[in-house]
Backbone bond lengths (Angstrom), bond angles and torsions (degrees), N, CA, C in turn:
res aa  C-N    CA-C-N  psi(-1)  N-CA   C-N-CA  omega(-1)  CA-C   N-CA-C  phi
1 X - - - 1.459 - - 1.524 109.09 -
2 X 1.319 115.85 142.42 1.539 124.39 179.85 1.485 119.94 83.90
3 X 1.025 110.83 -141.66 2.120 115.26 174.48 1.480 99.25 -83.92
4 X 1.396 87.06 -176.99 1.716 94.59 -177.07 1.418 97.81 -89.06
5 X 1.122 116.71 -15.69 1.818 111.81 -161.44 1.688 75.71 -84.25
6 X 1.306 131.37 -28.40 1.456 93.66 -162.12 1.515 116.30 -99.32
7 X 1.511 108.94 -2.40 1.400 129.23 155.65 0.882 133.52 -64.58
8 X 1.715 116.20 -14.31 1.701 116.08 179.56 1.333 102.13 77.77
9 X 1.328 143.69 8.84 1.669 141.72 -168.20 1.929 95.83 -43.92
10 X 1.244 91.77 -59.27 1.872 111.81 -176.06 1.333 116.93 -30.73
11 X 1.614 108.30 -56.45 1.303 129.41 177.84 1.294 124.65 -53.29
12 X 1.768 80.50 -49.45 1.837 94.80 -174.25 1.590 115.23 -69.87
13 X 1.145 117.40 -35.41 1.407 149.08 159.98 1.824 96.06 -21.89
14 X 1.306 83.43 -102.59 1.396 106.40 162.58 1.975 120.32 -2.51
15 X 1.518 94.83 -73.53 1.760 105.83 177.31 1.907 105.65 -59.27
16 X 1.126 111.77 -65.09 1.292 127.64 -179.47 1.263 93.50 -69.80
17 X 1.596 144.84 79.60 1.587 156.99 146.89 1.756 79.96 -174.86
18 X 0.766 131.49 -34.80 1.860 116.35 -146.11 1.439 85.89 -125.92
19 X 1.304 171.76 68.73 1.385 154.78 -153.76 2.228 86.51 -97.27
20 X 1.242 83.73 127.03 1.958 70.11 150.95 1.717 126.79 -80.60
21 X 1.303 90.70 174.77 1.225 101.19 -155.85 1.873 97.19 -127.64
22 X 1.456 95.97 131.73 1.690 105.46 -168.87 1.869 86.87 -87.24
23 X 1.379 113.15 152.02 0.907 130.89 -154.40 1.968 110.22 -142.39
24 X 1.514 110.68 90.43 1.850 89.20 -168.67 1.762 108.23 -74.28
25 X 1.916 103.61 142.58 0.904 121.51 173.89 1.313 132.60 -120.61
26 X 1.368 137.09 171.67 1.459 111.81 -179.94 1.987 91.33 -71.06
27 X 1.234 107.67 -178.47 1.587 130.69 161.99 1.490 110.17 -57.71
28 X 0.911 165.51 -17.29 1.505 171.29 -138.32 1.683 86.63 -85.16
29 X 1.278 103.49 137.54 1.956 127.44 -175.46 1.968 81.75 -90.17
30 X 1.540 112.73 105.15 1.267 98.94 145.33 1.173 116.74 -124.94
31 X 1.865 127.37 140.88 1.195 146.80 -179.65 1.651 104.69 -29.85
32 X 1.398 115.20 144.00 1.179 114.09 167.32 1.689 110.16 -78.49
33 X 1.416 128.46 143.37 1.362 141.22 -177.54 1.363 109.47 -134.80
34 X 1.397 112.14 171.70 1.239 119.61 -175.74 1.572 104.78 -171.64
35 X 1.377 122.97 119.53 1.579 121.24 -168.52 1.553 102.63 -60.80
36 X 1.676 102.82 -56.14 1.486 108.01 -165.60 1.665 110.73 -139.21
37 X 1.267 118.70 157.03 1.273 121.61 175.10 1.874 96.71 -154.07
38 X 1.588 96.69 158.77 1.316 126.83 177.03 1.286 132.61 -111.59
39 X 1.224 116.98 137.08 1.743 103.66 -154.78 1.584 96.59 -88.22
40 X 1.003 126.30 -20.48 1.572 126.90 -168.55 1.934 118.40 -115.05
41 X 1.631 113.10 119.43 1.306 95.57 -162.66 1.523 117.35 -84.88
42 X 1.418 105.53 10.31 1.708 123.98 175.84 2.040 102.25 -69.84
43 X 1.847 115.00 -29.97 1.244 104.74 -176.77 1.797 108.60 -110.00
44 X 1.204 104.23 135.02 1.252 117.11 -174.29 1.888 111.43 -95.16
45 X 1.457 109.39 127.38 0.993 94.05 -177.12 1.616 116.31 -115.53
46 X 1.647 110.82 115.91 1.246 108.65 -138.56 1.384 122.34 -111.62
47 X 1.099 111.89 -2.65 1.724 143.63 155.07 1.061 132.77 -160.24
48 X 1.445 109.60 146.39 1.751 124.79 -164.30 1.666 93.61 -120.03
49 X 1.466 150.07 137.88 1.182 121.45 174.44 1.911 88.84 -140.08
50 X 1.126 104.60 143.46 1.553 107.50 173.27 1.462 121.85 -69.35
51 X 1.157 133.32 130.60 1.488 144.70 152.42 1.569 128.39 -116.13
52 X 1.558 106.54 152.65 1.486 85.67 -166.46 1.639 95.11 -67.56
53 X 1.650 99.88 167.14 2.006 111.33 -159.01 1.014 122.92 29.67
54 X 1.369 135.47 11.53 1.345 124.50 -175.80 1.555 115.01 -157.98
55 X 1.099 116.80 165.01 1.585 115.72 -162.55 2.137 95.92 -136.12
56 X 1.232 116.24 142.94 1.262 129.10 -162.67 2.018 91.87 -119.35
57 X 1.277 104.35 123.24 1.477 104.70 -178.92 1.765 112.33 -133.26
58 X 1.403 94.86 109.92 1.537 96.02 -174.01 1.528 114.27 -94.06
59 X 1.721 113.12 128.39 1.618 102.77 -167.51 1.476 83.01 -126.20
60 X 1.556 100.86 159.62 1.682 115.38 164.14 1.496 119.79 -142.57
61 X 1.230 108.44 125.52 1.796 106.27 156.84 1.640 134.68 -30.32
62 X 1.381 113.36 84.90 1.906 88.02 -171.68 1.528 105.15 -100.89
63 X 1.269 118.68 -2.33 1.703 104.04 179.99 1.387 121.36 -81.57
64 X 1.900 113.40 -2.25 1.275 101.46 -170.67 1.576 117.57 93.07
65 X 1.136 108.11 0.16 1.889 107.50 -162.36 1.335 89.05 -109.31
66 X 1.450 100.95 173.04 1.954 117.00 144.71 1.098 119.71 -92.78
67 X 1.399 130.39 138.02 1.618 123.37 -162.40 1.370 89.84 -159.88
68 X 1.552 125.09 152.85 1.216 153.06 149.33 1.452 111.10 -110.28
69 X 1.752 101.61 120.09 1.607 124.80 -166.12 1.074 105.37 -123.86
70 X 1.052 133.58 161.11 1.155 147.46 172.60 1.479 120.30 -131.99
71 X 1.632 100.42 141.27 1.316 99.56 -154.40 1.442 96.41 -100.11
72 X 1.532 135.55 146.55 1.600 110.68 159.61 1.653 105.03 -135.15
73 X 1.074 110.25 166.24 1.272 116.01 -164.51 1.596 112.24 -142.08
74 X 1.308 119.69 134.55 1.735 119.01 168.45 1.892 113.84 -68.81
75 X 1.436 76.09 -32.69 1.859 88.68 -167.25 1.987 115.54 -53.63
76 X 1.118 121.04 128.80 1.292 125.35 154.98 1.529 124.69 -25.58
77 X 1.469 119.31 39.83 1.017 130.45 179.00 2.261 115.95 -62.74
78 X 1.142 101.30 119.74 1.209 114.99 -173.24 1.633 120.82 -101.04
79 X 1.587 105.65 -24.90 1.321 123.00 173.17 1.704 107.01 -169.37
80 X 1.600 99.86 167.63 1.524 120.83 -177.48 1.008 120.85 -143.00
81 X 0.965 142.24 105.06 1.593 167.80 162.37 1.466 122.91 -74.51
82 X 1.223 111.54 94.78 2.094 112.76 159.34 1.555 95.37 -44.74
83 X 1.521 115.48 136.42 1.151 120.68 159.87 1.703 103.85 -118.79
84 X 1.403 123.14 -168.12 1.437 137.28 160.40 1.363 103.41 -90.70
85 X 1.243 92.51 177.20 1.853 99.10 166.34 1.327 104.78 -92.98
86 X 1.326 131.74 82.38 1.088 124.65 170.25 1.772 81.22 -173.76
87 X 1.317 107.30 -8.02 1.701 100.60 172.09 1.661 109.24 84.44
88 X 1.297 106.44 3.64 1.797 112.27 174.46 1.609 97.56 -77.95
89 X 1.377 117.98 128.56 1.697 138.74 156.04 1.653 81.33 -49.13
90 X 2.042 97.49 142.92 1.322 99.64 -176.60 1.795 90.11 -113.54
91 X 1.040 97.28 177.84 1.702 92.64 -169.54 1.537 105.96 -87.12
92 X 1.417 122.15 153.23 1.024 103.25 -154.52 1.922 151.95 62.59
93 X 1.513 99.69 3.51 1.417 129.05 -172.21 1.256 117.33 -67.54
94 X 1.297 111.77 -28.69 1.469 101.30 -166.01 1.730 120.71 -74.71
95 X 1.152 104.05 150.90 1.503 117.00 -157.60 1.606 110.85 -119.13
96 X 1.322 121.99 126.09 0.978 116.23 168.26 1.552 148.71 -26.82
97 X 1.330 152.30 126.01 1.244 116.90 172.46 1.705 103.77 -112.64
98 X 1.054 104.21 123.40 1.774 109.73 176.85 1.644 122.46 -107.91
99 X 1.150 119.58 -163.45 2.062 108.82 -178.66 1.577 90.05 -74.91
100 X 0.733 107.87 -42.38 1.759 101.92 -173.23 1.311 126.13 -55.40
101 X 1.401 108.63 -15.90 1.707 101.77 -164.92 1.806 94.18 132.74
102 X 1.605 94.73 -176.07 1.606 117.80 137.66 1.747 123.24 -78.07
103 X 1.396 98.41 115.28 1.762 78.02 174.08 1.594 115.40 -87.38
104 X 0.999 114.67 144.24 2.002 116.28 -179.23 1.806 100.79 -117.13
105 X 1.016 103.00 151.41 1.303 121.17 175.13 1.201 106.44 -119.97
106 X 1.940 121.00 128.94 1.302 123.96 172.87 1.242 122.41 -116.72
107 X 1.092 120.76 146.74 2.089 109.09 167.14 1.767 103.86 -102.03
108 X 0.681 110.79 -131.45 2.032 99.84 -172.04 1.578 82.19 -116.15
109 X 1.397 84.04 129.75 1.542 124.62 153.90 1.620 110.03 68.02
110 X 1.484 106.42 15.23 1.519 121.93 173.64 1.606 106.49 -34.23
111 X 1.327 113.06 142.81 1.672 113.73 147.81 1.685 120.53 -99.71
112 X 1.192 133.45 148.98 1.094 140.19 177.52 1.543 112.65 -128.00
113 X 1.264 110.12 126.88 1.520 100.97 145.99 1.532 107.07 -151.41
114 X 1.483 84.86 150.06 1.866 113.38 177.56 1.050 107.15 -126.62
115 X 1.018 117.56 156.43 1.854 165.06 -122.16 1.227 77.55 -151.01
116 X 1.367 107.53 113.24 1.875 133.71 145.21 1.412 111.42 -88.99
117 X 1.091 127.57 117.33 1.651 121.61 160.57 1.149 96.83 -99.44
118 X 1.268 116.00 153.49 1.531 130.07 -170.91 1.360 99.16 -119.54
119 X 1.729 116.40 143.33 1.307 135.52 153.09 1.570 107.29 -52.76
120 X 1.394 110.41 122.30 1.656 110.06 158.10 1.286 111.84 -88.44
């Protein structure tokens, strides 16, 4: 019922292409974690890829809107960088990090990616 943004289509999308996968482990209680999360469900965050010290995070607009998101992260993040899609630091890129996260600004259907440098 309603739009797709308000149906979760994206989400659902998402599970049904990506399903997780149960995994056997010993019994050991480990804490629930989560590398990264997004404050807004209009931005999708759609790859994380490893580098040495640093982590590359590609986000996009899918509802069509303008939105300010916020990015947050568990990781030892030390700095943040706008890159291109090609993963080049753009001049002038660097991005704040505050309690909240990174904040990003989108127009509809923007791509983003940032450059995590990591605390050693």
């Amino acid at each position: 019922a309603g739009s797709f943004q308000d149906a979760g289509v994206i989400q659902c999308a998402y599970n049904l292409n990506f399903p997780l996968h149960a995994v056997p482990a010993r019994s050991a209680q480990c804490p629930a974690w989560s590398a990264f999360s997004v404050s807004s469900p209009a931005v999708v965050l759609e790859t994380a890829e490893d580098r040495p010290e640093a982590v590359v995070v590609r986000l996009y607009e899918a509802h069509g809107s303008t939105v300010v998101a916020w990015l947050q992260t568990s990781l030892p993040v030390q700095e943040a960088i706008l890159c291109d899609l090609l993963e080049r630091p753009a001049p002038r890129g660097r991005l704040p990090l505050e309690q909240q996260g990174v904040r990003l600004s989108f127009s509809p259907f923007r791509v983003l990616s940032i450059l995590l440098v990591l605390r050693q």
